[in-house]
C-alpha positions in Angstrom: 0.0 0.0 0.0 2.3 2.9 -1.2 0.3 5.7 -1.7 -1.4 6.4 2.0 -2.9 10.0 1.6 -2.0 13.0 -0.3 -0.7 14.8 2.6 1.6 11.7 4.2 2.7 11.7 0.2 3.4 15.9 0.7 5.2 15.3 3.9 7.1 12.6 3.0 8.1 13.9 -0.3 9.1 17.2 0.8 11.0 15.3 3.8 12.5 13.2 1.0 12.9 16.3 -0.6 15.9 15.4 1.9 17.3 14.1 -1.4 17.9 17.7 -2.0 21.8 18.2 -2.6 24.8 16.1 -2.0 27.4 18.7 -1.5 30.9 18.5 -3.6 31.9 16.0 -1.0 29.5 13.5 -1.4 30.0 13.6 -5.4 33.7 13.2 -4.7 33.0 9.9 -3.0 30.8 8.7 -5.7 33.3 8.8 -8.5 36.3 7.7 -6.6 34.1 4.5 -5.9 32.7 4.6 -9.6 36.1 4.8 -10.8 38.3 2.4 -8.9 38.5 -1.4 -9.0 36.2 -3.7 -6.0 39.4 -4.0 -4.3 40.0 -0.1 -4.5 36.0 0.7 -3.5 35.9 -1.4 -0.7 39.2 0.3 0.8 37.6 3.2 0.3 34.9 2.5 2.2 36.5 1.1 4.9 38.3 4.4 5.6 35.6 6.5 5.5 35.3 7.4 9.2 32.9 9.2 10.6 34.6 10.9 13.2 36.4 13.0 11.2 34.1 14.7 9.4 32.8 17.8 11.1 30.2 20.4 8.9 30.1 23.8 9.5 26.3 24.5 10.7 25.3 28.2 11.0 21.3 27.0 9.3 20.0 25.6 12.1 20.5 24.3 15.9 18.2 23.3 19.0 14.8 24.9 19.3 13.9 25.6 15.5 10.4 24.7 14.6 8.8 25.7 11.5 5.1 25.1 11.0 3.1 24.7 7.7 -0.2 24.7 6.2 -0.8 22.0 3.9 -3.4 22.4 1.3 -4.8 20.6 -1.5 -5.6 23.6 -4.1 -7.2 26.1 -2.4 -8.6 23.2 0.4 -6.3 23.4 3.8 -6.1 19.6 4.5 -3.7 20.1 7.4 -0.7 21.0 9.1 2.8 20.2 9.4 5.6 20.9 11.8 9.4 20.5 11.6 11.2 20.3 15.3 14.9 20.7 16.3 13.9 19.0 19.7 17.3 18.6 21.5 20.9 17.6 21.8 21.0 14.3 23.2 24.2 11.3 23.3 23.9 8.7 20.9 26.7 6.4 19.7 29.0 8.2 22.7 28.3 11.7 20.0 26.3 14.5 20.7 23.1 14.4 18.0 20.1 16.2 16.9 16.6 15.0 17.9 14.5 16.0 14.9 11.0 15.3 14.6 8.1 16.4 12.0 4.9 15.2 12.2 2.0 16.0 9.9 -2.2 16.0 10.9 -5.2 16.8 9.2 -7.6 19.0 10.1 -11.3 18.5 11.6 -12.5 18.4 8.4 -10.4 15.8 7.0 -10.4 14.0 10.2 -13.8 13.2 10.1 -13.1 10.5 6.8 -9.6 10.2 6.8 -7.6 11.2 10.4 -4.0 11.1 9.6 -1.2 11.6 12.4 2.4 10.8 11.3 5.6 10.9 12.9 9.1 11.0 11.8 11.7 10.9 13.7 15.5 11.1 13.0 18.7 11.2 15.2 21.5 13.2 13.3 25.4 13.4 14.4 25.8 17.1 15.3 29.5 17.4 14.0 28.9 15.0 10.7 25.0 16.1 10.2 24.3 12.4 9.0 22.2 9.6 10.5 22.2 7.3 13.5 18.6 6.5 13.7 15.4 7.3 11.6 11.7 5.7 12.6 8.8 6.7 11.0 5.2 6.3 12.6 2.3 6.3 10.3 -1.4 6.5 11.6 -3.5 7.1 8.9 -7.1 6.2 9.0 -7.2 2.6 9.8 -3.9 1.9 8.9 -0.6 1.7 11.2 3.1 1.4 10.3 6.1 1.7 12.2 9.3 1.7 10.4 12.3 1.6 12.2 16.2 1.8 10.9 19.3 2.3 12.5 22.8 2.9 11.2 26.5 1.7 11.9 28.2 4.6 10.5 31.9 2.9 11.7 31.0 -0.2 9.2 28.7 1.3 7.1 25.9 -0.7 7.8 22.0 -0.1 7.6 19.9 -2.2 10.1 16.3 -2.3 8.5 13.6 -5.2 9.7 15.3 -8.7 10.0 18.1 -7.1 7.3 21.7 -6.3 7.3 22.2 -4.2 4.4 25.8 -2.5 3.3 25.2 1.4 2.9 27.3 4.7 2.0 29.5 6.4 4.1 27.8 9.0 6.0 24.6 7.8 4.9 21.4 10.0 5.4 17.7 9.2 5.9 15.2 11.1 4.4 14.9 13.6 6.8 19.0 14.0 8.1 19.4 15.1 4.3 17.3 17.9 4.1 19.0 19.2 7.5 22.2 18.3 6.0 21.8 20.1 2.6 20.6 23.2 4.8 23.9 24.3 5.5 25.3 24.2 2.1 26.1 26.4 -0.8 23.8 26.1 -3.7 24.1 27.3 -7.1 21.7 28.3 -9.3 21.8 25.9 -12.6 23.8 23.4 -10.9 23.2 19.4 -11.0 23.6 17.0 -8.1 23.6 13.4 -7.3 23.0 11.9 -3.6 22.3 8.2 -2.4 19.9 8.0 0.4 18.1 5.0 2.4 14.7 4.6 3.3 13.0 1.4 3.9 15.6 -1.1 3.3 16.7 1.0 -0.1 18.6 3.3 -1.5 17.0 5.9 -3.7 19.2 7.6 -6.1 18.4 11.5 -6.5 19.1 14.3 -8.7 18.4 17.8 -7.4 18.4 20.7 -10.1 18.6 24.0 -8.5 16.5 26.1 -10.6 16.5 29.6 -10.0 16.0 32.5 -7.3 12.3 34.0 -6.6 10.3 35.9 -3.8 7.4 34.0 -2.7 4.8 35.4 0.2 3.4 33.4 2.3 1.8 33.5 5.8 5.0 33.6 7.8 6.2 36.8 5.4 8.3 37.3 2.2 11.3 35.6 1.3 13.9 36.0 -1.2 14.4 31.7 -2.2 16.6 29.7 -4.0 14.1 27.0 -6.1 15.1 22.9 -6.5 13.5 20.8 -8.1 14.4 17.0 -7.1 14.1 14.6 -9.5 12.9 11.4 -7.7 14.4 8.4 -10.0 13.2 5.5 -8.0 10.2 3.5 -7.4 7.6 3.1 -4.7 7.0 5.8 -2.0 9.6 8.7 -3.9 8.3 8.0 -7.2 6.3 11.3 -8.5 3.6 11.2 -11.8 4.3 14.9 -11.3 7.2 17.6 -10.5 8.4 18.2 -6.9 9.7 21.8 -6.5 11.0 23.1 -2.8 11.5 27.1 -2.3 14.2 27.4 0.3 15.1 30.7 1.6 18.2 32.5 0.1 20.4 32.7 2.8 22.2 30.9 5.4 19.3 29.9 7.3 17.8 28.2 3.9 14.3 27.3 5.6 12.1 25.8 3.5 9.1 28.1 3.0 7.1 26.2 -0.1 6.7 22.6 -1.0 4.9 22.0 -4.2 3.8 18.8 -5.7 1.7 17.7 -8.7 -1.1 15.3 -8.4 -3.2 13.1 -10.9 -5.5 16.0 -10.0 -4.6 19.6 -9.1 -1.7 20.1 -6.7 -0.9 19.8 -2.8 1.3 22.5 -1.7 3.0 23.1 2.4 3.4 26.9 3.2 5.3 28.0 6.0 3.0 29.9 8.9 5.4 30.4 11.0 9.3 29.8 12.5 11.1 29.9 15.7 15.1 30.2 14.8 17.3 27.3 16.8 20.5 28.0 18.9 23.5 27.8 16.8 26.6 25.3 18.6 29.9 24.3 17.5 30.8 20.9 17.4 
């Protein structure tokens, strides 16, 4: 059952959207691997550790929340919300608790009640992930998805599976967090591997152009991507995914647009809290 409700596909996608960018690093990675012998790619996995690779973070930090309208056309079907909770220890490493979780309104709850929950721990020095779950309550259905990482052996943990991953590997929702405090560039093209139940889903993120949107939390100057989701199953699109992020360092997301079979759903930021910026 893949496609639950158009605004767990919004939320999910936009989340996904966590496909975003890859950074120079990332594509670096990729062709060294693409280019070298099994011998070769294997060493170079195994010396990819993730203790020594620190990100500089000046996007985001503890207390952030951004909230969002989601609407179907001109129909609000819900809200959204994503939540720098806290700093917490995981793996002996201080880590992000991020959560977003997505409801519908009165309206929609009264024939379809949806309630999700994502959750996903991210190394504060690296910005990649330890830990993602994802709790789906959507009308009668319930799904709880749970995957944890070993960063050390690159190593996915996923159901009753032990699954070989990339180094520094992100979840869904890490990447987005993670693409946050990069440099984009307008008519660029980039490449990034990510896992999500038990796969990885290979995206390319065009980075379209700059534009001021309005919404209800103000007007923004944004940089527009447009992730092209290559794979099958719950990324796959039958219409365009564009994200407006704001065109600066903080690079919020303010709009998340999809196309439908019918019309489009769309997530517009209502309002933000800013996080506390730490070094790690």
């Amino acid at each position: 059952m893949a496609d639950r409700s158009a605004i767990h596909k919004l939320l999910v996608s936009t989340v996904a959207l966590a496909g975003l960018v890859p950074l120079a690093y990332f594509v670096s990675v990729e062709i060294q691997i693409a280019e070298a012998s099994p011998e070769d790619s294997a060493s170079v996995m195994a010396s990819m550790n993730p203790l020594d690779r620190t990100i500089d973070n000046v996007a985001f930090g503890v207390g952030e929340k951004l909230s969002f309208d989601i609407n179907y056309g001109f129909i609000n079907a819900g809200t959204a919300t994503m939540e720098v909770l806290r700093l917490i220890e995981w793996e002996q490493r201080p880590c992000y608790q991020i959560v977003t979780r997505a409801n519908s309104n009165s309206f929609f709850s009264t024939f379809y009640k949806v309630d999700d929950r994502v959750e996903s721990i991210v190394d504060a020095a690296g910005l990649f992930s330890w830990r993602f779950e994802k709790d789906l309550r959507e009308g009668s259905y319930r799904s709880n998805r749970l995957c944890t990482f070993d960063q050390h052996k690159h190593l996915a943990f996923y159901n009753d599976d032990t699954l070989e991953v990339a180094p520094f590997v992100q979840d869904v929702l890490s990447v987005l967090y993670y693409v946050r405090t990069q440099d984009l560039e307008v008519g660029q093209s980039l490449l990034l591997e990510n896992f999500t139940d038990g796969k990885d889903y290979p995206l390319e993120v065009r980075i379209l152009k700059r534009e001021t949107v309005t919404v209800d939390a103000g007007t923004f100057d944004c940089i527009v991507v447009e992730p092209l989701l290559r794979s099958v199953g719950v990324f796959k699109h039958e219409g365009r995914l564009k994200v407006w992020l704001t065109d600066d360092y903080l690079k919020m997301p303010v709009i998340m647009k999809s196309k439908v079979l019918v019309g489009s759903i769309s997530a517009e930021l209502t309002a933000y809290r800013l996080g506390e910026i730490e070094a790690f």
